[in-house]
N, C-alpha and C positions, 0 to 999 in steps of 0.2 A: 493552107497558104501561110507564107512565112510574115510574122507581124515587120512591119517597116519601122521604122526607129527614125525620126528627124529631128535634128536641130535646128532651130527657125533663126534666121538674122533679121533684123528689122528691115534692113533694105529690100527685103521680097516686099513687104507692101508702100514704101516710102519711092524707091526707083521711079523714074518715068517710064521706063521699058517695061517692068514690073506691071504697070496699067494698060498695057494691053492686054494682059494675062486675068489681072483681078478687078481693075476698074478704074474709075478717071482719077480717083484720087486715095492720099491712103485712109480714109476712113473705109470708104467703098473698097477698098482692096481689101483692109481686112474683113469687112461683114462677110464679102462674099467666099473670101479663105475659108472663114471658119462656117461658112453654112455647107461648103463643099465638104469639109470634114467630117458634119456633123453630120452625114446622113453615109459615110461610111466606117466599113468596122476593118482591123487589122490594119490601122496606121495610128501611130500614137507621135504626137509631137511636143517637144522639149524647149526649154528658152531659159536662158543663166537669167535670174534676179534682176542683174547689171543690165539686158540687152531690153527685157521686160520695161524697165524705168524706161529707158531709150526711147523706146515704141508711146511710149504715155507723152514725149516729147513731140509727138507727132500728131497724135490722136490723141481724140478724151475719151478714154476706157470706158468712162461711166455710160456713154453712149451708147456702148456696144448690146444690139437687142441680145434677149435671153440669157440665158448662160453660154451662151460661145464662149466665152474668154474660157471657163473651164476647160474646153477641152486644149487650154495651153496648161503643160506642165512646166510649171517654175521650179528648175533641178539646179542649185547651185554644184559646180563643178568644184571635184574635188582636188585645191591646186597644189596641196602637199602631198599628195598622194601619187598621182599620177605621173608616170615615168617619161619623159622628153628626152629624146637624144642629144649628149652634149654639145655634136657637131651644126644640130637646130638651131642651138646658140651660135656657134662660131661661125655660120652662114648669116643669120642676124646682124651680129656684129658687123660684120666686115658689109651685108647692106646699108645700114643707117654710118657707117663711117663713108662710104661712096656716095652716098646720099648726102651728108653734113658738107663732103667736099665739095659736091655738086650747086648744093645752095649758096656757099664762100664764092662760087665763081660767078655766080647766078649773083649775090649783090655788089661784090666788084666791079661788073658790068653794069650796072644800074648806076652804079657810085659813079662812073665815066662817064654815062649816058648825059647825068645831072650836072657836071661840068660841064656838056657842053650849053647848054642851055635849054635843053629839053622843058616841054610843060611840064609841071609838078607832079598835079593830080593825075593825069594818063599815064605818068611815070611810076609813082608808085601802085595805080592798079594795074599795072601790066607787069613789075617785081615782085607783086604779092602772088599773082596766078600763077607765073612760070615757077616762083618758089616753094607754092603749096603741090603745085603738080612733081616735084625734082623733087620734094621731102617726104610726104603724103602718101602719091598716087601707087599702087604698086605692091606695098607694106604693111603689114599689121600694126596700127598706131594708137590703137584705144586698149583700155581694161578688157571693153566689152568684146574686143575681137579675139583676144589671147582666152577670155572666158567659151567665146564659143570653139576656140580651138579645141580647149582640154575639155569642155562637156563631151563634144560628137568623138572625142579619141577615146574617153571614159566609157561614154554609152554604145562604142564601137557603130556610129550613127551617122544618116547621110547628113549635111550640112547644108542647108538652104540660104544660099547667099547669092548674091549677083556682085559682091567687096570683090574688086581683082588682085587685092592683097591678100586677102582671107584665101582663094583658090589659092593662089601659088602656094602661101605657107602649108596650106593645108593637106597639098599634095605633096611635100615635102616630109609629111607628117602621117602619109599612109590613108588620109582622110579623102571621101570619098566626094564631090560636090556637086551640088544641082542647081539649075537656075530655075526661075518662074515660072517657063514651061513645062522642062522636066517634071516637076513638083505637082502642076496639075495632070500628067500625065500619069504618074506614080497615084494621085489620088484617084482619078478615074479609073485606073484597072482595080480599084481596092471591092471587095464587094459592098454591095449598098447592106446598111442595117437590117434586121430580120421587119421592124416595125416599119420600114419605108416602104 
């Protein structure tokens, strides 16, 4: 059997969709990840430094029984190395400038709204939503997603994300991507340990 190769995003265990798959919350999504790993053999999984920290923002590591956390490998991606087509970029671009316009029109209207005499505080949380969803939603926006791009294209590896920005780019990028249930499906067919 062919070993699997995954790169982990913190949002498989932080998601709420995610906890149906691993548990009510992300501590309990992680124990039960990595107890479901831990008793099979031919899958090995991956996690950039940057996404690692991430996860510690969620969960207290120290928490975590036994050595699970081991069987996460922390692989810093290598980002000088690795080759990204220039066009990658030039599709980038021209998202985050559609997006920047998008937001300009998005507080424009808000700018109108506040003239007319709108409540304040409803006003600006109802500009910050529609503005984080028009900037945000859709996009690769952190270190930590551009990290997990170029590890799973380095390690030729699936990418465990439920980020709808993280799929699009990554499909863009030949990268291959699974959500929460996939992932426990891909672990279930793995065979169990010889000592299980």
């Amino acid at each position: 059997m062919e070993e699997k190769i995954i790169v982990i995003d913190t949002n498989i265990f932080v998601n709420p969709d995610s906890f149906k798959v691993w548990g009510k919350n992300p501590y309990q999504a992680l124990e039960n990840f990595l107890q479901q790993v831990s008793s099979k053999r031919g899958i090995k999984i991956y996690c950039p430094p940057s996404v690692y920290e991430e996860l510690a923002n969620f969960v207290d590591l120290s928490k975590i029984s036994g050595n699970g956390l081991s069987l996460i490998n922390r692989k810093p991606p290598k980002k000088y190395e690795i080759f990204v087509p220039a066009m990658f970029f030039y599709e980038f671009i021209e998202e985050i400038r559609h997006r920047t316009n998008k937001g300009l029109r998005i507080v424009e209207k808000y700018i109108k709204k506040s003239k007319s005499g709108s409540a304040e505080p409803e006003l600006v949380k109802a500009a910050r939503q529609e503005y984080r969803v028009a900037i945000r939603e859709g996009v690769v926006d952190s270190k930590e997603d551009i990290d997990l791009l170029v590890l799973s294209r380095q390690m030729e590896a699936l990418l465990a994300t439920t980020d709808k920005g993280l799929v699009k780019w990554a499909d863009k990028l030949g990268i291959e991507t699974i959500n929460s249930s996939a992932l426990l499906n891909i672990i279930n067919c793995c065979p169990l340990r010889k000592n299980q």
